[in-house]
PAMAR-696883 format. One record per residue: x negated, y negated, z of N, C-alpha, C in turn; residue in three letters. Coordinates in steps of 0.02 Angstrom, whole numbers, plus 50000, padded with zeros to 5 digits. Atoms other than C-alpha are relative to their C-alpha. Layout:
! residues N
XYZXYZXYZALA/...
! end
This chain:
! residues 309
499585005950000500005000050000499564993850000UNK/500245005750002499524983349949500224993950049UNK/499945004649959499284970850105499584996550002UNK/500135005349993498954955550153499814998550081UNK/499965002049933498194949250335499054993950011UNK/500365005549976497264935450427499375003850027UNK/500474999549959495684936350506499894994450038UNK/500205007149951495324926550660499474999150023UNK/500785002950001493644917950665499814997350072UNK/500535002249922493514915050874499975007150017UNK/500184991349968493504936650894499495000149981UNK/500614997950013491714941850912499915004550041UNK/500204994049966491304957950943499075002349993UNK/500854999950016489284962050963500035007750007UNK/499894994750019488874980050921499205003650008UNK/500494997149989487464989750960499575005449935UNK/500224995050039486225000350849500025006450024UNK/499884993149978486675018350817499605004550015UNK/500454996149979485635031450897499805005449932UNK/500334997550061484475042050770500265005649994UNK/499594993250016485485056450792500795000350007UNK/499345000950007487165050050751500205002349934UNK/499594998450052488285056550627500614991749992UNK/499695002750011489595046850520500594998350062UNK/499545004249960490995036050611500695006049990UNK/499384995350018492555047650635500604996849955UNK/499445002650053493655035350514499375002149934UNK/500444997850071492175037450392499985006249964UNK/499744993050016492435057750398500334999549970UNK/499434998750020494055055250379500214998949948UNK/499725000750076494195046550222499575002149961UNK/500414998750036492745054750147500165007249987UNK/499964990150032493325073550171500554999949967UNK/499445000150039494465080550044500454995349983UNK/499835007050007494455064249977500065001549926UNK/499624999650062495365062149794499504996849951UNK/500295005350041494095049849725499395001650052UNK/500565003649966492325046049789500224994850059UNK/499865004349954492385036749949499744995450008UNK/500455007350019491995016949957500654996650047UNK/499465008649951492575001050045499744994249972UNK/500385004150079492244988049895500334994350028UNK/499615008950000492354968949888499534998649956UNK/500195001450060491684957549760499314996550054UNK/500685004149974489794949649811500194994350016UNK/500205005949973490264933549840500744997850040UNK/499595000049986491364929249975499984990250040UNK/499865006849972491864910450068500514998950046UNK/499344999749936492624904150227500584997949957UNK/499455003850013494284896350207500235002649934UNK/499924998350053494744907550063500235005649999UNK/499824995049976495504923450039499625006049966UNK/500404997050026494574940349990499965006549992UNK/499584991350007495204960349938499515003850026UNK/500454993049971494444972949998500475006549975UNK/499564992250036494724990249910499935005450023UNK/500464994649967494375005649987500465008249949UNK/499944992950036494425024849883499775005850043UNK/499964992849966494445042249961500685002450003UNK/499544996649959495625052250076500674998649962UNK/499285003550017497545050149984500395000650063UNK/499354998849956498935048250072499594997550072UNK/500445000249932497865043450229499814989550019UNK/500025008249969497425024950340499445002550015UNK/500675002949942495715016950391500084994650015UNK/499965003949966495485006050498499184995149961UNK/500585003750006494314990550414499904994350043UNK/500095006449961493544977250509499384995549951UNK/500335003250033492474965150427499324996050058UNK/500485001849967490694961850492499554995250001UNK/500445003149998489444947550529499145003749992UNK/500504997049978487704954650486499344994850022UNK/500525004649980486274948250576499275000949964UNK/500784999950068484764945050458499394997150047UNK/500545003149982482944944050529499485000949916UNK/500724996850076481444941550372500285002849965UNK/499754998950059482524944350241500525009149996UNK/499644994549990483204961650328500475000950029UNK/499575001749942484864965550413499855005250045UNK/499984998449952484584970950581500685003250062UNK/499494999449962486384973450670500504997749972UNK/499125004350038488404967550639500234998750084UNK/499625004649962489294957750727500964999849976UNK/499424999850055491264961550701500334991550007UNK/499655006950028492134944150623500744999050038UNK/499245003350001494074946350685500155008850017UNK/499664992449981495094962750723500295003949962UNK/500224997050047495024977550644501074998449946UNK/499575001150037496344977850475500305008049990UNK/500094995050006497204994450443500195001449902UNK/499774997450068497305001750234500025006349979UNK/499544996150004498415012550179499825004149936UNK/499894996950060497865024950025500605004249988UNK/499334998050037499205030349892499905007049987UNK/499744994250028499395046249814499055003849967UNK/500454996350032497835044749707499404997550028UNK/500535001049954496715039849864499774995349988UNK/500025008850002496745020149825500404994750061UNK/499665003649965497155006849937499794992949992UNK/500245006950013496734987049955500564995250063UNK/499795004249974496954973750054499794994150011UNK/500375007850030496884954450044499874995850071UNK/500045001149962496064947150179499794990350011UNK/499995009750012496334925250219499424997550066UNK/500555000349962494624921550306499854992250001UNK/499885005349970494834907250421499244992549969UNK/500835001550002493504892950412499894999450044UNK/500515000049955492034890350497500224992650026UNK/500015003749932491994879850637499454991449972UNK/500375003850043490984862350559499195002350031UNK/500544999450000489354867850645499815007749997UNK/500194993550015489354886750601499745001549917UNK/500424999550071488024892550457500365004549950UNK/499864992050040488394904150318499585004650024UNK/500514992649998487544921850310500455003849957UNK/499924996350049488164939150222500495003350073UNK/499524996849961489744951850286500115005749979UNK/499674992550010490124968550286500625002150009UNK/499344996749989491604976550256500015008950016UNK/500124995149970491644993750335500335002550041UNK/499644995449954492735008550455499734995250064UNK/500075005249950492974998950618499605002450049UNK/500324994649928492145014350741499294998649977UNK/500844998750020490335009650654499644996350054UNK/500855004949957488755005850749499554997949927UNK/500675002850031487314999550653499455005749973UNK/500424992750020486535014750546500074998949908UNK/499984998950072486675009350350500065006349969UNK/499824993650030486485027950302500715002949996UNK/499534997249969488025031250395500524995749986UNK/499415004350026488925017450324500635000449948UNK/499554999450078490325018450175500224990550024UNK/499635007949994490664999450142499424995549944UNK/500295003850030489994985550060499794992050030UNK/500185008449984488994968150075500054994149958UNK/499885006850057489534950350013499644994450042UNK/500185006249992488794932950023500474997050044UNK/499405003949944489714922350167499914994149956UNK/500105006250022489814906650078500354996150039UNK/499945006749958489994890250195499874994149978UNK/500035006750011490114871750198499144998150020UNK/500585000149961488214875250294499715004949959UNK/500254992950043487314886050181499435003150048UNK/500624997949977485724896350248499424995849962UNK/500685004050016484164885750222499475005950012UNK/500544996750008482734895650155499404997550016UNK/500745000450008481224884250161499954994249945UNK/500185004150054480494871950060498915002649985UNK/500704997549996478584882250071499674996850032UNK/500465004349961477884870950191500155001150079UNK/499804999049905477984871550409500194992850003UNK/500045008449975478374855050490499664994449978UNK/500435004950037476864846550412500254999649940UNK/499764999650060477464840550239499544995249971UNK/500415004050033476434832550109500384993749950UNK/499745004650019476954814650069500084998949909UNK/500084999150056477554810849903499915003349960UNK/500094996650043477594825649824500575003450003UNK/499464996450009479284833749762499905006150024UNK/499914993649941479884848049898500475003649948UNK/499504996450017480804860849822500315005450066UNK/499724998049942482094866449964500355006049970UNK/499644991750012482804885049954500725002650026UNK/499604996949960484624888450019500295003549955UNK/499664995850043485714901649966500824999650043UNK/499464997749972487584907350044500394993450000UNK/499475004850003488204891449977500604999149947UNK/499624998250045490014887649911499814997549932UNK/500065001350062490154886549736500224993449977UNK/499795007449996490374869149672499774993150028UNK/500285006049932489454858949825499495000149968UNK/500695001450000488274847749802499724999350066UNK/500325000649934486934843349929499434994950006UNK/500455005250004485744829949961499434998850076UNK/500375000549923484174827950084500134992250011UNK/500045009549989484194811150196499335001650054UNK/500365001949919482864806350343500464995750023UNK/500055003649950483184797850495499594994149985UNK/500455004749999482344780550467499994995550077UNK/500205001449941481574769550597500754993050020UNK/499505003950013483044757650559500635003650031UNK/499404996249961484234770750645500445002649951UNK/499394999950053485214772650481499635007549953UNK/499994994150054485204789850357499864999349925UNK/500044999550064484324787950191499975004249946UNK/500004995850047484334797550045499155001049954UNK/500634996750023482654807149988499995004749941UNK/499934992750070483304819949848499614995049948UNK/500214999250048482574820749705500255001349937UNK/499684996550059483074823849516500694999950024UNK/499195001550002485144827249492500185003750056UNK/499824996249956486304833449616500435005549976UNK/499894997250045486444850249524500595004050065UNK/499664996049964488104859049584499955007450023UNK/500134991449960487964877649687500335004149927UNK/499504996750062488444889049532499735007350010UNK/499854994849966488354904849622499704999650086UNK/500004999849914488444907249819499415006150009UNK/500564993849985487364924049819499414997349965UNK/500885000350032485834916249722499784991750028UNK/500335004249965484634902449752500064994449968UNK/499955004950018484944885249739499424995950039UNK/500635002150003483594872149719500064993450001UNK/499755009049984483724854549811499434995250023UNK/500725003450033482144843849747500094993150061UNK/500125004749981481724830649869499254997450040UNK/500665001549964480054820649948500094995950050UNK/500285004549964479334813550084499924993250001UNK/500235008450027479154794150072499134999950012UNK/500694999549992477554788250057500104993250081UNK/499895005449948477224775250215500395000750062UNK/499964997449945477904783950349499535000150068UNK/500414997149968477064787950520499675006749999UNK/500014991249996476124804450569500344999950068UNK/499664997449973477454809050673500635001149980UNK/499544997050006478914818550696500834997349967UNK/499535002750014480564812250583500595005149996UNK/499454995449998482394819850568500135000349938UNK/499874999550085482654825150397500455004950006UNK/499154997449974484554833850377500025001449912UNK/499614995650043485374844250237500664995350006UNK/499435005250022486934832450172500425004449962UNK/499524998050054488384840450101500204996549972UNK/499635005350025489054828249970500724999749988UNK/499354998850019490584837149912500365000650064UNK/499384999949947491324839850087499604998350074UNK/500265001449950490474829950220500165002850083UNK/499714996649936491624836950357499625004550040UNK/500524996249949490144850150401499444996750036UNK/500545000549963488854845850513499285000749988UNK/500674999550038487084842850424499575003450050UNK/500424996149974485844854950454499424997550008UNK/500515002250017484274847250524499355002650013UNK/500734996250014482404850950541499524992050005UNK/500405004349999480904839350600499305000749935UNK/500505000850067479584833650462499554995450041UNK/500545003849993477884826350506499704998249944UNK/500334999350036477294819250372499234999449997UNK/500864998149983475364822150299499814998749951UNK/500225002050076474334818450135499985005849996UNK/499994990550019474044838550151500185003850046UNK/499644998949972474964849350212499855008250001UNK/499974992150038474734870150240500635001349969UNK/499644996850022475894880350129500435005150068UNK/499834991449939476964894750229500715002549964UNK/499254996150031478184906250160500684997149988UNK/499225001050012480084903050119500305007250053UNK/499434995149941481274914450263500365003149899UNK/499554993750050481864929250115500565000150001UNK/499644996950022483354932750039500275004050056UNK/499744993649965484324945850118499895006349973UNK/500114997350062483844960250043500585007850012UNK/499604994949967485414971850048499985004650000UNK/500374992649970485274987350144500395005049957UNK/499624993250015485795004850051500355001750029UNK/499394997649953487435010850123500435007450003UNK/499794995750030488065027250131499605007349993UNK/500684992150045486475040750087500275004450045UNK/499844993249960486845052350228500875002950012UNK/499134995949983488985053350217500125002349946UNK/499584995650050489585066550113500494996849959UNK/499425002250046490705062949957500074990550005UNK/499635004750016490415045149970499444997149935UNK/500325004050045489835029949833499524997050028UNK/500485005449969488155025749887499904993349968UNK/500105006850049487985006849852499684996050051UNK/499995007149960487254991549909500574994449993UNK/499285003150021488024976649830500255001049936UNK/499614996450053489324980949744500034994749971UNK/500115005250061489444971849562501144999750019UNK/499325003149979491454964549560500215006249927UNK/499764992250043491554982149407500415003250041UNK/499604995049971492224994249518500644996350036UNK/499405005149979493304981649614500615002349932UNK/499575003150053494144976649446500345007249971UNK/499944993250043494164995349363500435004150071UNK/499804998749969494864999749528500974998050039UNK/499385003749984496474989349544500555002149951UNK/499424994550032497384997649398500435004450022UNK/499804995449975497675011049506500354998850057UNK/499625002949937498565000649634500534996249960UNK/499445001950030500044997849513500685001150017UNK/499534999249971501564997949579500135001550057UNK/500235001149946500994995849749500484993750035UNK/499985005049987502064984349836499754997050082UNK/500405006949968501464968149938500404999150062UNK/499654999649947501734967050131500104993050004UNK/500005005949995501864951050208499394997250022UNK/500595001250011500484939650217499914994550072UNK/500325003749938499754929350400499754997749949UNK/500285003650025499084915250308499514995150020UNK/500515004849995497444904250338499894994849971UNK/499845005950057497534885650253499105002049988UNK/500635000850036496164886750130499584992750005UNK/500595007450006494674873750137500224997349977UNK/500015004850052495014859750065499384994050013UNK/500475007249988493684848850016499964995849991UNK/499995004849978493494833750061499604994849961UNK/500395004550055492704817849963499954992450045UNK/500135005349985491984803150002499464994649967UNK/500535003450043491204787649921499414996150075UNK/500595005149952489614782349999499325000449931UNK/500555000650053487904782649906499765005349943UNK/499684993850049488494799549814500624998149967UNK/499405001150022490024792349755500115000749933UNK/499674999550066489794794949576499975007749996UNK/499964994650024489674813249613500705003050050UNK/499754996149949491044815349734500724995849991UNK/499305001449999492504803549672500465001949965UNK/
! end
C-alpha cells in the first residue's frame, strides 16, 4: 500500500555499533526470506529538509517493515554510526513484494547543518554488512563545508576555492568577513554559480583582502537565496603564506547489505531502480498524508539583490 507520513525532526534516537558477531536485524530476515523480489529499501540520492521523499522497499509479499530513517554520523569522509531522524514508519508490500512510502521531512532548525541519511529496518545497529537500505544526500539551507585547502592561516589575496557539498539545489552562497567596522562584507569571488546538484561539490571562489591584520577575523558562509539559516562561520588569520592542509572528504558511501541473504547489495542507489520500481505499485491506493509545510525560500535584496530578486 501506497502511504504517506510525517517525520518529526525533534525525535533523536542515538544507536550504538553492532557487535562483530551480530546477525541481520529480525525485520531485515523477515523481508529478505522467501522474499518475491530481491530485497532493498531504495530512495533516490538526493534528498532535502522541508521537502518530501519515497522510499521503496522490495522483498517479503504480502508482509510490513518497519522503516525509520537515519542521521549518519560522518568522521574523514567515513560513516561511523546513525542516529534515528523521527519514528519508525511502517510499509506495507503487495502481492508482488513491492511497497513505498512518501515521507514529508520537516526542516531543519536555522542552525542545524546538512549531512547524508539512511533509510533502513528500524531494529538496526550500526553494521553496513547487515544493512538492507540505502544512503541519500541531506540537503540543507547549511550545507557541509569541506575546506578551502588551507588551516586557519590563509594566504592574502589569492582566490580560495571553498568546498561544500549537501547543499539544496538552486542556493546560492557568498563568503563575507567580519570587518573592523563591525559590519559584514562580501569577499566572493567570480559569479554566484547556483548548487546544481546537492550530492556533488560545489565551488565558492573567494579571497582574503589584502591589508588586513595578522590576526584572527570572522569569515561566515552567506546563504543568498534564503538568508533565514544561520551562516556558518570559521576564524581566518590572514598571511602572505600560508601551509596547505587537506579538504574534510566526501562521504564515501558505505556498502550495504554483503552479509544478508537474498538481498540488493548497494551503496547509493542511482534514482533507476526507484523509477523501474514504481510500475509495480499500480493500483496501489494512497493513505492519508501528516503533512510538513515545505521550505519556502526566502529572498532578500541587499548586496546580492540582483541574484535573489
Amino acid at each position: 500500500m501506497l502511504r504517506r507520513a510525517a517525520l518529526p525532526g525533534a525525535l533523536l534516537y542515538a544507536l550504538a555499533a553492532t557487535p562483530a558477531w551480530a546477525a541481520p536485524s529480525v525485520q531485515t530476515q523477515h523481508l529478505c526470506s522467501q522474499s518475491a523480489a530481491p530485497c532493498s529499501i531504495q530512495m533516490r540520492p538526493q534528498q532535502r529538509e522541508g521537502a518530501a521523499g519515497s522510499v521503496m522497499v522490495t522483498g517479503r509479499a504480502r508482509t510490513t517493515v518497519s522503516v525509520t530513517i537515519y542521521q549518519l554520523a560522518v568522521t574523514s569522509g567515513k560513516a561511523t554510526g546513525i542516529t534515528a531522524l523521527g519514528k519508525p514508519i511502517d510499509v506495507h508490500t503487495n502481492d508482488q513484494g513491492y511497497g513505498s512510502v512518501s515521507i514529508a521531512f520537516p526542516a531543519n532548525n536555522p542552525n542545524q547543518d546538512a549531512g547524508w541519511i539512511l533509510a533502513a529496518p528500524s531494529d538496526i545497529s550500526w553494521d553496513p554488512a547487515q544493512i538492507v537500505g540505502s544512503v541519500a544526500s541531506y540537503a540543507s539551507r547549511r550545507p557541509t563545508i569541506l575546506g578551502d585547502g588551507y588551516g586557519p592561516r590563509k594566504p592574502v589575496g589569492q582566490p580560495l576555492d571553498l568546498h561544500i557539498t549537501n547543499a539544496i539545489n538552486g542556493t546560492r552562497f557568498a563568503v563575507e568577513y567580519l570587518a573592523d567596522d563591525g559590519a559584514w562584507h562580501g569577499v566572493s569571488t567570480g559569479t554566484f554559480s547556483p548548487v546544481q546538484a546537492s550530492d556533488g561539490i560545489t565551488h565558492v571562489s573567494y579571497t582574503v583582502p589584502q591589508g588586513l591584520q595578522s590576526q584572527p577575523y570572522q569569515f561566515r558562509l552567506f546563504n543568498i537565496t534564503d538568508p533565514s539559516a544561520v551562516a556558518q562561520q570559521w576564524a581566518v588569520t590572514p598571511a602572505v603564506t600560508a601551509p596547505t592542509q587537506p579538504r574534510t572528504p566526501k562521504l564515501t558511501i558505505p556498502k550495504l547489505g554483503a552479509a544478508v541473504g537474498g538481498a540488493e547489495v548497494a551503496g547509493h542507489h542511482s534514482s533507476t531502480p526507484v523509477i523501474a520500481s514504481v510500475g509495480a505499485l499500480a493500483g496501489l491506493s494512497a493513505a492519508g498524508v501528516i503533512a510538513w509545510p515545505a521550505l519556502a525560500l526566502r529572498r532578500r535584496r541587499n548586496q546580492y539583490g540582483r541574484w535573489t530578486a
